[in-house]
MDAnalysis code that builds the backbone (N, CA, C; Angstrom):
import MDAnalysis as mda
import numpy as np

u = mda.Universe.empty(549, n_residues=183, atom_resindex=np.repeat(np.arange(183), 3), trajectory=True)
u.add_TopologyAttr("name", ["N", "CA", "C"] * 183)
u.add_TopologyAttr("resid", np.arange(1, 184))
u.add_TopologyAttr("resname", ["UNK", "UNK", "UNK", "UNK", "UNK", "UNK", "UNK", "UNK", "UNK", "UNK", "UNK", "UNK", "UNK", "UNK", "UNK", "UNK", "UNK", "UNK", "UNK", "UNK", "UNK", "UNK", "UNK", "UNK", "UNK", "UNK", "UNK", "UNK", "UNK", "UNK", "UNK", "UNK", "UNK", "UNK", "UNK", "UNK", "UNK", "UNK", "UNK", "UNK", "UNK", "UNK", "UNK", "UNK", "UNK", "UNK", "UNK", "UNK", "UNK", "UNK", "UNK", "UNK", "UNK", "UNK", "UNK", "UNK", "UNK", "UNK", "UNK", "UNK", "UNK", "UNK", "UNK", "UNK", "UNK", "UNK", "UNK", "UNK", "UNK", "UNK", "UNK", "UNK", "UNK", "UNK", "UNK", "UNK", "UNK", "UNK", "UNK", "UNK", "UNK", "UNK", "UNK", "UNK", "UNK", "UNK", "UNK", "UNK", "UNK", "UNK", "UNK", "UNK", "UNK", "UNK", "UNK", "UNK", "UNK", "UNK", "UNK", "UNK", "UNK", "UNK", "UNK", "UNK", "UNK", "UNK", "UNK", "UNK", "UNK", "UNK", "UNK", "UNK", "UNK", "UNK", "UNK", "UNK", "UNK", "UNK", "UNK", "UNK", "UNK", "UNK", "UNK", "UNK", "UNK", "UNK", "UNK", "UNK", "UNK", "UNK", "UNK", "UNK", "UNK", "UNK", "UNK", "UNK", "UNK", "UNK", "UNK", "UNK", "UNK", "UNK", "UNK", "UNK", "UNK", "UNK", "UNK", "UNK", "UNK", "UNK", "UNK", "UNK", "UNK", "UNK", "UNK", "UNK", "UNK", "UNK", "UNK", "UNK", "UNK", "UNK", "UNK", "UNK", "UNK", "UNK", "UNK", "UNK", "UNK", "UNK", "UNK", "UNK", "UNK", "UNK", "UNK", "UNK", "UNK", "UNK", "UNK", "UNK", "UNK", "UNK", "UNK"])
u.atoms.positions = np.array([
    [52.511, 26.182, -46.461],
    [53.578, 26.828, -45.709],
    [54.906, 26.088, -45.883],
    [54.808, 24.872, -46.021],
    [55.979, 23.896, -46.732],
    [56.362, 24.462, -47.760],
    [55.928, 24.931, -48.802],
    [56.983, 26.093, -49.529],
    [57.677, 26.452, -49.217],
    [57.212, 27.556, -48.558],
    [57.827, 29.188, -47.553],
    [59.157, 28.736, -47.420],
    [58.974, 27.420, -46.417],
    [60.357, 27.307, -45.548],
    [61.215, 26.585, -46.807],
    [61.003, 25.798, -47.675],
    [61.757, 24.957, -48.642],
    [62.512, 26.688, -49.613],
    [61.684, 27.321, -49.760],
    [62.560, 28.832, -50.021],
    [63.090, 29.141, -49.683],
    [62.889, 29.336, -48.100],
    [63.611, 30.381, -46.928],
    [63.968, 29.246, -45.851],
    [65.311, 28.390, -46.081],
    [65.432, 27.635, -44.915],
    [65.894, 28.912, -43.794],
    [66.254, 29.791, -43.947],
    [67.098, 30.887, -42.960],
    [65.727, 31.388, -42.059],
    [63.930, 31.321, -42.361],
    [63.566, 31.221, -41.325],
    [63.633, 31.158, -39.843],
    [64.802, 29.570, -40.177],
    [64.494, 28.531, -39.025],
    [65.390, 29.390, -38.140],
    [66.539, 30.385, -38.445],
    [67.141, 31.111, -38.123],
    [66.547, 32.468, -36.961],
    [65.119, 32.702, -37.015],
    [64.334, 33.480, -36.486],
    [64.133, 32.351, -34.633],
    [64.395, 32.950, -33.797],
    [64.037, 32.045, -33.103],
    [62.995, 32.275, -32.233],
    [62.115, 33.599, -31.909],
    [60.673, 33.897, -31.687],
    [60.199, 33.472, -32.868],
    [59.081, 32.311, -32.309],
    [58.266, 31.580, -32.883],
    [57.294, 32.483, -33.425],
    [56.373, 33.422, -32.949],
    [55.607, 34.391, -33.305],
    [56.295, 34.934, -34.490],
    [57.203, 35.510, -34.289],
    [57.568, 36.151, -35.774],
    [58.491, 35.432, -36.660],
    [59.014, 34.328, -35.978],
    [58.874, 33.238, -37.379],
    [57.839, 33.414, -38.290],
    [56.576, 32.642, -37.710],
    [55.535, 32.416, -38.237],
    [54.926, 33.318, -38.820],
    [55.099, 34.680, -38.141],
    [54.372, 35.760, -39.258],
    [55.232, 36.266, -40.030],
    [56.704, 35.810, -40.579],
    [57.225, 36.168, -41.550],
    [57.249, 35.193, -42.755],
    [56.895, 34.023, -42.506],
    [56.302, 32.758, -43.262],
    [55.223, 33.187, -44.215],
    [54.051, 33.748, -42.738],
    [52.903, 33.851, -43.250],
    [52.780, 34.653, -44.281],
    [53.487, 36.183, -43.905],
    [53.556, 36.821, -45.080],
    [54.478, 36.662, -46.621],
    [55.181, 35.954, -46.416],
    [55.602, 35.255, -47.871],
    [54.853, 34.144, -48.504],
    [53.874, 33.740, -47.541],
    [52.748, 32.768, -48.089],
    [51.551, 33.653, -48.830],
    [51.460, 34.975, -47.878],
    [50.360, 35.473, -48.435],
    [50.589, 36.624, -49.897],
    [52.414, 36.501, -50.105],
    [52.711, 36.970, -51.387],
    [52.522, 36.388, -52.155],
    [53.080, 34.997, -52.044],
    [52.495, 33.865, -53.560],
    [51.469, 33.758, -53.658],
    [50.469, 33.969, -52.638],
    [49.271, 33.393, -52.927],
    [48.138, 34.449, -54.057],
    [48.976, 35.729, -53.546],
    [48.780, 37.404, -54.180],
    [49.319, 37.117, -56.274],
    [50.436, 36.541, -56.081],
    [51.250, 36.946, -57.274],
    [50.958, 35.985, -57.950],
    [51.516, 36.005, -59.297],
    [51.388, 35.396, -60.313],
    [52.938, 34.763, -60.355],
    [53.881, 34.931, -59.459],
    [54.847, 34.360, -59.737],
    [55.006, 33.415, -58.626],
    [55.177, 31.903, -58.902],
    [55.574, 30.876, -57.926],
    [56.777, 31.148, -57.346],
    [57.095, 30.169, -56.478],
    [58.133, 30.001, -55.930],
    [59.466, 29.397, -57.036],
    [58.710, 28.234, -57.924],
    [60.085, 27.738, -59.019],
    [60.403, 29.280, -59.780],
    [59.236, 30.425, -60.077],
    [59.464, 31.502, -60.945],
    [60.815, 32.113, -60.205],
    [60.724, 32.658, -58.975],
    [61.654, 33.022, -58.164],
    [63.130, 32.522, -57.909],
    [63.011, 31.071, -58.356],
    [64.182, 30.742, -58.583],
    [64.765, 30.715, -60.063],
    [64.414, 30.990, -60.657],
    [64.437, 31.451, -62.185],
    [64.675, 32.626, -62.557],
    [64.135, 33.540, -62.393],
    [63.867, 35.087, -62.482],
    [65.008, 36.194, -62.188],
    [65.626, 36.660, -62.891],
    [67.096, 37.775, -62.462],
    [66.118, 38.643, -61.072],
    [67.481, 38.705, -60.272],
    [66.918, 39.335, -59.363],
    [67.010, 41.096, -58.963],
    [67.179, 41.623, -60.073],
    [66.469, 43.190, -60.741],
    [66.135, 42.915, -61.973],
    [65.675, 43.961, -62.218],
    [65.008, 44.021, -63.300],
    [66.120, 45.858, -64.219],
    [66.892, 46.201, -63.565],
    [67.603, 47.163, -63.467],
    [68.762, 46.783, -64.134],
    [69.282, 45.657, -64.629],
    [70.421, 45.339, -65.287],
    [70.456, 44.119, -66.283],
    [71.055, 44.149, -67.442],
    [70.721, 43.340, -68.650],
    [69.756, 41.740, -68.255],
    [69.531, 41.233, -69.559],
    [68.508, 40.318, -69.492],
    [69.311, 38.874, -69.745],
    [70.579, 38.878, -69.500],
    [71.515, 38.087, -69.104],
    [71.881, 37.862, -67.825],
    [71.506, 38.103, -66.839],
    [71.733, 38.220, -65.600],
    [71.693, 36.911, -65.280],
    [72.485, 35.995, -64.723],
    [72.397, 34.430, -63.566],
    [72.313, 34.526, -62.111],
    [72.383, 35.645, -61.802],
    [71.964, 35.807, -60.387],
    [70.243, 35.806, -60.153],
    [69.417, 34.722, -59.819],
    [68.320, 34.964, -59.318],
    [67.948, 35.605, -58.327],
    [66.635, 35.662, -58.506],
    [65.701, 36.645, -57.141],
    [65.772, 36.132, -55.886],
    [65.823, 34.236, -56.011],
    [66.217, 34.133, -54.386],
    [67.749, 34.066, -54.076],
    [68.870, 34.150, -55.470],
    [69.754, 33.804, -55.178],
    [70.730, 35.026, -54.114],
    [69.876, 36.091, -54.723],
    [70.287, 37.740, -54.079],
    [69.441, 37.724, -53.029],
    [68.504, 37.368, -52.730],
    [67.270, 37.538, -51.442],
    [68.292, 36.431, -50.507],
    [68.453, 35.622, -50.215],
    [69.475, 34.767, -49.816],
    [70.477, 34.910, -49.610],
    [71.375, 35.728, -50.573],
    [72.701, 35.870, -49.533],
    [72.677, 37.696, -48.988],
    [71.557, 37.790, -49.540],
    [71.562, 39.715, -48.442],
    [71.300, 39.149, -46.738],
    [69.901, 37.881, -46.595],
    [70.329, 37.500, -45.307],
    [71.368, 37.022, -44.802],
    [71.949, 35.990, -45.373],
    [73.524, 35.593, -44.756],
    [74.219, 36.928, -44.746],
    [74.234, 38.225, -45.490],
    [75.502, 38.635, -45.463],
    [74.892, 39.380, -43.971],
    [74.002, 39.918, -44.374],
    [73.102, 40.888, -42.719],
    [73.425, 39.948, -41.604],
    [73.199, 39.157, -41.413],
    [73.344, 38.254, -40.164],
    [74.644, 38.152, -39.776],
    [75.618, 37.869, -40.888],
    [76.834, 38.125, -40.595],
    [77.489, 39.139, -39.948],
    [76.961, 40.267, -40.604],
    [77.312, 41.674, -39.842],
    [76.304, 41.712, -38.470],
    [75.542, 41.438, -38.684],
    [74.872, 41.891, -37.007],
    [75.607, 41.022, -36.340],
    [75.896, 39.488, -36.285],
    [76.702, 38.637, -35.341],
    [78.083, 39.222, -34.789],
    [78.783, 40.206, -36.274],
    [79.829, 41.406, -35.722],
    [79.710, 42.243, -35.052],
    [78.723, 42.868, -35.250],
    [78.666, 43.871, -34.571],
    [78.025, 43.747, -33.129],
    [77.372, 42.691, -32.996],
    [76.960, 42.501, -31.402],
    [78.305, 41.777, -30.908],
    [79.571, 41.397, -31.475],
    [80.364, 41.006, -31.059],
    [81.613, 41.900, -30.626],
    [81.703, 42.630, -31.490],
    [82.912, 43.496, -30.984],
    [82.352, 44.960, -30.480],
    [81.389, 45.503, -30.449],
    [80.723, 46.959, -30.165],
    [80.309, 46.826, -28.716],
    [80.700, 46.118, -27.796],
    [80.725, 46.143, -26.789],
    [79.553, 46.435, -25.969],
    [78.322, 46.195, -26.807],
    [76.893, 46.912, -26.438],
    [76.732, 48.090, -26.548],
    [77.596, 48.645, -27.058],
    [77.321, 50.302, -27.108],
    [76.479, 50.948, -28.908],
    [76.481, 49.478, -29.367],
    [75.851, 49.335, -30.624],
    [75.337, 47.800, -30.707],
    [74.122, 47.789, -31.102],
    [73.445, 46.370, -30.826],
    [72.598, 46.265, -31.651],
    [72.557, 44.436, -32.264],
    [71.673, 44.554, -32.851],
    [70.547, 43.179, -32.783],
    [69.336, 43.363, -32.897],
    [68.386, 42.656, -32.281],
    [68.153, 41.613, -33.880],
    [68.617, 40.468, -33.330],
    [69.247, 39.470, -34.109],
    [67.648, 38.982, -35.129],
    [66.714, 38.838, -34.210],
    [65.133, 37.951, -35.054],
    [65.119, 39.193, -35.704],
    [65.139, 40.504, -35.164],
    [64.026, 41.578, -36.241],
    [65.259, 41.936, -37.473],
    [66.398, 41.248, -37.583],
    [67.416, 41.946, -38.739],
    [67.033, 40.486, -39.607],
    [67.320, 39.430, -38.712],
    [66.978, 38.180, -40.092],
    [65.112, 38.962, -40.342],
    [64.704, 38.672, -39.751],
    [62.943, 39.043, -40.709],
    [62.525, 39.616, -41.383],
    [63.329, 40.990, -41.181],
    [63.404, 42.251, -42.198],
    [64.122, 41.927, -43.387],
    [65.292, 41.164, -43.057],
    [66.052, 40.863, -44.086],
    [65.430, 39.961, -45.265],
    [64.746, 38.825, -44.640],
    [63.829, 37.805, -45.458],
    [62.473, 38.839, -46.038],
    [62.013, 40.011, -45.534],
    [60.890, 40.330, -46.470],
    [60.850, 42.079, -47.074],
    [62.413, 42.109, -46.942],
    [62.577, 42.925, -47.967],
    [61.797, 43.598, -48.941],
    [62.111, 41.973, -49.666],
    [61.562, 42.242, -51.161],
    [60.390, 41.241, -51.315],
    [60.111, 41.174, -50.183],
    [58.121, 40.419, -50.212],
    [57.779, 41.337, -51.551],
    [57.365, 42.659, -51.539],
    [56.457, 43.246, -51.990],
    [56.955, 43.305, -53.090],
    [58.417, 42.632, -54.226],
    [58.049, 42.635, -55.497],
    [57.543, 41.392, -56.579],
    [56.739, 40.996, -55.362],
    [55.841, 39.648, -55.858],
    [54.580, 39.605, -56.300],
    [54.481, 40.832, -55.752],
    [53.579, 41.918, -56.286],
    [53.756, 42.983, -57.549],
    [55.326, 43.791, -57.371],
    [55.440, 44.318, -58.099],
    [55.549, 44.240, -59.527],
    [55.991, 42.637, -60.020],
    [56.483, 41.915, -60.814],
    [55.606, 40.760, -61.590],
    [55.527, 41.171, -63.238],
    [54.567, 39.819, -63.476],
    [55.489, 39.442, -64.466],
    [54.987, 37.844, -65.571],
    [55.376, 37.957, -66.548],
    [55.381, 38.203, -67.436],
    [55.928, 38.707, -68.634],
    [55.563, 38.832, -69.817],
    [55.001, 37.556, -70.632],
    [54.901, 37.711, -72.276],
    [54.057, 36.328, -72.957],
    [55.303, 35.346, -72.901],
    [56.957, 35.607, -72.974],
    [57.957, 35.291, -72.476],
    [57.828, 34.423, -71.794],
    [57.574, 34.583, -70.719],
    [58.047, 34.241, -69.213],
    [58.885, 34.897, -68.529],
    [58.958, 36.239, -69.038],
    [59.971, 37.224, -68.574],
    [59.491, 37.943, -67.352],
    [60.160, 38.360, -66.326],
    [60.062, 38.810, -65.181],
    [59.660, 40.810, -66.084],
    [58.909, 41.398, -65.769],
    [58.801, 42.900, -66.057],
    [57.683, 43.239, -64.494],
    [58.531, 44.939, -64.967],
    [57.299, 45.535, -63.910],
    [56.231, 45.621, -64.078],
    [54.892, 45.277, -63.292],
    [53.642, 44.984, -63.456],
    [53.081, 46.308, -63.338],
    [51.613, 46.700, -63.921],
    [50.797, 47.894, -63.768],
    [50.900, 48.478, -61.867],
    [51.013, 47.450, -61.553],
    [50.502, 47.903, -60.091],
    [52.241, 48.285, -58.953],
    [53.518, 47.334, -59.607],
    [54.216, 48.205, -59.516],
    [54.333, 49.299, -59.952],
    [54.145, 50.082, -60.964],
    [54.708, 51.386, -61.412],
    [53.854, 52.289, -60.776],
    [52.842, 51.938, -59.618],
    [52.413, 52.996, -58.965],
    [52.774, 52.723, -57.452],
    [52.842, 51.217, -57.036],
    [53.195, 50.943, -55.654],
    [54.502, 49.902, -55.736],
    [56.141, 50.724, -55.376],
    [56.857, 49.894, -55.374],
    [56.962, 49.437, -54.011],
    [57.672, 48.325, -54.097],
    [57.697, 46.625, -53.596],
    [57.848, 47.089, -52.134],
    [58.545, 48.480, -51.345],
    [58.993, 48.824, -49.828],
    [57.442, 48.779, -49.333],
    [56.613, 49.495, -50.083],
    [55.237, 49.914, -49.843],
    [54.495, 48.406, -49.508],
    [54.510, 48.013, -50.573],
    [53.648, 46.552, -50.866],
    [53.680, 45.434, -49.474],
    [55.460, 45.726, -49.942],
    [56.159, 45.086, -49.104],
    [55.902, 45.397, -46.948],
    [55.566, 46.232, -46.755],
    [54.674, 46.519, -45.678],
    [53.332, 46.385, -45.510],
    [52.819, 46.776, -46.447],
    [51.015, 46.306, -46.225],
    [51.016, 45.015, -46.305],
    [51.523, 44.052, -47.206],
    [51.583, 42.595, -46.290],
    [52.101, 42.105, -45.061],
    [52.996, 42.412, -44.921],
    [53.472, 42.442, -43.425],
    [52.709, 43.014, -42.348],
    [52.307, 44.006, -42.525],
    [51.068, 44.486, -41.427],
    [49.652, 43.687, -41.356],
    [49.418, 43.183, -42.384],
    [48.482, 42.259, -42.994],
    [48.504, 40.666, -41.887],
    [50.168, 40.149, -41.629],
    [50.178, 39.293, -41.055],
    [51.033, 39.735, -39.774],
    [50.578, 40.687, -39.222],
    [51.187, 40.829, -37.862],
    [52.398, 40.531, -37.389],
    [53.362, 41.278, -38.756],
    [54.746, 41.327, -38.402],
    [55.233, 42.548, -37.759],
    [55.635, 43.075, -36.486],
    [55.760, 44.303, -35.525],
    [56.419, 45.540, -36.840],
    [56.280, 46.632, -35.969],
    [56.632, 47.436, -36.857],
    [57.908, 47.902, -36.844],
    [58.677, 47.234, -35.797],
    [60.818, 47.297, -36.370],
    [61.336, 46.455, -37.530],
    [60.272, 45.490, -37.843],
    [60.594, 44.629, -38.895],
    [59.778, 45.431, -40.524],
    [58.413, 46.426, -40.578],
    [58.069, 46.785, -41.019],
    [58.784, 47.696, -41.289],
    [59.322, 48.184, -40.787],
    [60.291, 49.956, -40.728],
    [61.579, 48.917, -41.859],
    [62.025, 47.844, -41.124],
    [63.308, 47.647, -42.559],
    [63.250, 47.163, -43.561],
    [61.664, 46.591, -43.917],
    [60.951, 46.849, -45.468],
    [60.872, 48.040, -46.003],
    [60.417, 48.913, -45.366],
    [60.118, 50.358, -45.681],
    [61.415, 51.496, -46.004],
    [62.323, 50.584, -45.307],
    [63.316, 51.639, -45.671],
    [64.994, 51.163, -45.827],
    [64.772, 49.704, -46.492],
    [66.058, 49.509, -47.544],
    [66.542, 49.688, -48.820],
    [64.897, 50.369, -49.442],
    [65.917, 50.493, -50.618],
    [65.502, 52.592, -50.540],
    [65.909, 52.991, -51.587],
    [66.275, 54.393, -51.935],
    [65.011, 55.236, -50.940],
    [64.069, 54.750, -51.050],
    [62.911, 55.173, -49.967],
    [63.402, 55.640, -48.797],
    [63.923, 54.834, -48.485],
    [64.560, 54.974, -47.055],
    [65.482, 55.858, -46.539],
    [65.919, 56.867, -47.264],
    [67.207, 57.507, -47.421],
    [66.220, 58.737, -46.807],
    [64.972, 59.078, -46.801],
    [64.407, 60.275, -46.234],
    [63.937, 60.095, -44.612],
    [64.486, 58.857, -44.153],
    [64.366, 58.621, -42.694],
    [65.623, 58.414, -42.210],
    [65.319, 58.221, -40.858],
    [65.962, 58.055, -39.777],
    [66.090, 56.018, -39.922],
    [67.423, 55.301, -40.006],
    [66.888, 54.158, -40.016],
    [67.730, 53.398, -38.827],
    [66.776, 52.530, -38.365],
    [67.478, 51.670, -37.290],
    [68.598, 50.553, -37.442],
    [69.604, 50.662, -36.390],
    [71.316, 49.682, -37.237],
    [70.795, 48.252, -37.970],
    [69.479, 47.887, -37.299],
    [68.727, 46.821, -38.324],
    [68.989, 47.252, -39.770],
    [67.696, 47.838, -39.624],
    [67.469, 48.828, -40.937],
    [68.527, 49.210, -42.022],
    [69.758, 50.012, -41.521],
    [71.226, 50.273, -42.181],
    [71.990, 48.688, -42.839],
    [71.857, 47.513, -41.665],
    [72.694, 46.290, -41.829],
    [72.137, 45.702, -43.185],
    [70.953, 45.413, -43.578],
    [69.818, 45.440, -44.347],
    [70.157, 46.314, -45.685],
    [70.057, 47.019, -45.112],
    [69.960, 48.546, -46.890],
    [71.416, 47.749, -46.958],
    [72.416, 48.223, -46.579],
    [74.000, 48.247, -47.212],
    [74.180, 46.445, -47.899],
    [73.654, 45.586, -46.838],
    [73.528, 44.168, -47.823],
    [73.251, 44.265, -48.725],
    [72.032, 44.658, -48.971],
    [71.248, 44.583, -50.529],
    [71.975, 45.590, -51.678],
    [72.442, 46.719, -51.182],
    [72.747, 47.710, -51.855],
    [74.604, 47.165, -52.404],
    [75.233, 46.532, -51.194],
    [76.552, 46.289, -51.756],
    [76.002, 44.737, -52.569],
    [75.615, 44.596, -53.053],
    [75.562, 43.301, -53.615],
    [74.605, 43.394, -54.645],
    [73.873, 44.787, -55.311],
    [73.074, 44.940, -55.845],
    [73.918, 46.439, -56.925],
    [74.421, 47.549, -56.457],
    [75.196, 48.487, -57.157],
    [76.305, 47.500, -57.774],
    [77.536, 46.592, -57.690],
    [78.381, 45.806, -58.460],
    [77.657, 46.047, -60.155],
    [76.737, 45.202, -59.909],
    [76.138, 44.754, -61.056],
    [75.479, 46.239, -61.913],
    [75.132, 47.160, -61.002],
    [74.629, 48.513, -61.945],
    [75.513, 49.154, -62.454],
    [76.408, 49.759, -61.512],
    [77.566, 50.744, -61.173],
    [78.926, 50.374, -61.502],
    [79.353, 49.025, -60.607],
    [80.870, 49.136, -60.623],
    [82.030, 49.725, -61.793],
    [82.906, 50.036, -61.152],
    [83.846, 50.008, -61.933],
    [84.705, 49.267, -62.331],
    [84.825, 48.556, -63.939],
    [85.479, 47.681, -64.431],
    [86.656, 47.957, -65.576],
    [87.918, 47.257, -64.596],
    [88.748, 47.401, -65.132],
    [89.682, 46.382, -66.188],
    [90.052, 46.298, -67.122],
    [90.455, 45.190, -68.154],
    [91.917, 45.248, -68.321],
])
């Protein structure tokens, strides 16, 4: 479990101990699932959706989608006057296991190259990414913003968790697909 946290110091950031611990647990019980370590993760581009030049790693983007989420929820419970709120442990937890489930999704090639694995191309990482979490008795407001930050999610209803979450990952993840660049 000394891993976990040497990955994810923003844990310590969770301050129900219970779901600390079962958001630990379930990033313990991803490595223990995957073929990719923790040094892989810090190595590894963090899509697989944009060239094979990429220097942004998998924790380097998993890492600042929580800082940037936390940031915005600390706003928005600050100036919204309670009339919009947001429940600070279940946005960091959701935020940290996101992308649990592409530890699963993801193996290497003879490389050492990060590619999608057989078992992603039938169960991507939102999916995965919940059956471990249910696995270690992480509640289901934190399950719901695995389930529905990335494109999945767009056929529900999602909670301002949930939204703070998707738009992190998504503004810090479209740049690199999409943007528009001008010279």
């Amino acid at each position: 479990m000394k891993e976990v946290f040497e990955l994810w110091p923003e844990l310590n950031w969770i301050k129900d101990e219970e779901l600390r611990g079962n958001t630990a647990k379930t990033w313990q019980l991803a490595l223990e699932r995957s073929v990719l370590t923790a040094d892989d993760l810090k190595r590894i581009p963090f899509t697989l959706l944009v060239g094979p030049d990429l220097k942004v790693t998998f924790m380097d983007h998993k890492r600042s989608v929580v800082h940037i989420a936390r940031d915005a929820g600390n706003k928005i419970n600050e100036m919204y006057h309670g009339e919009l709120t947001v429940d600070m442990d279940v946005l960091i937890a959701g935020a940290i296991l996101a992308d649990v489930g592409k530890l699963l999704e993801y193996e290497l090639d003879k490389e050492g190259k990060a590619v999608q694995g057989n078992y992603g191309k039938y169960v991507r990482h939102p999916f995965s990414g919940v059956s471990l979490a249910e696995e270690c008795n992480v509640p289901a407001e934190v399950c719901h913003i695995i389930a529905a930050h990335a494109g999945e999610g767009n056929m529900i209803k999602r909670t301002t968790e949930a939204y703070v979450v998707h738009h992190a990952d998504f503004m810090t993840f479209l740049p690199f697909k999409e943007r528009l660049i001008i010279e």
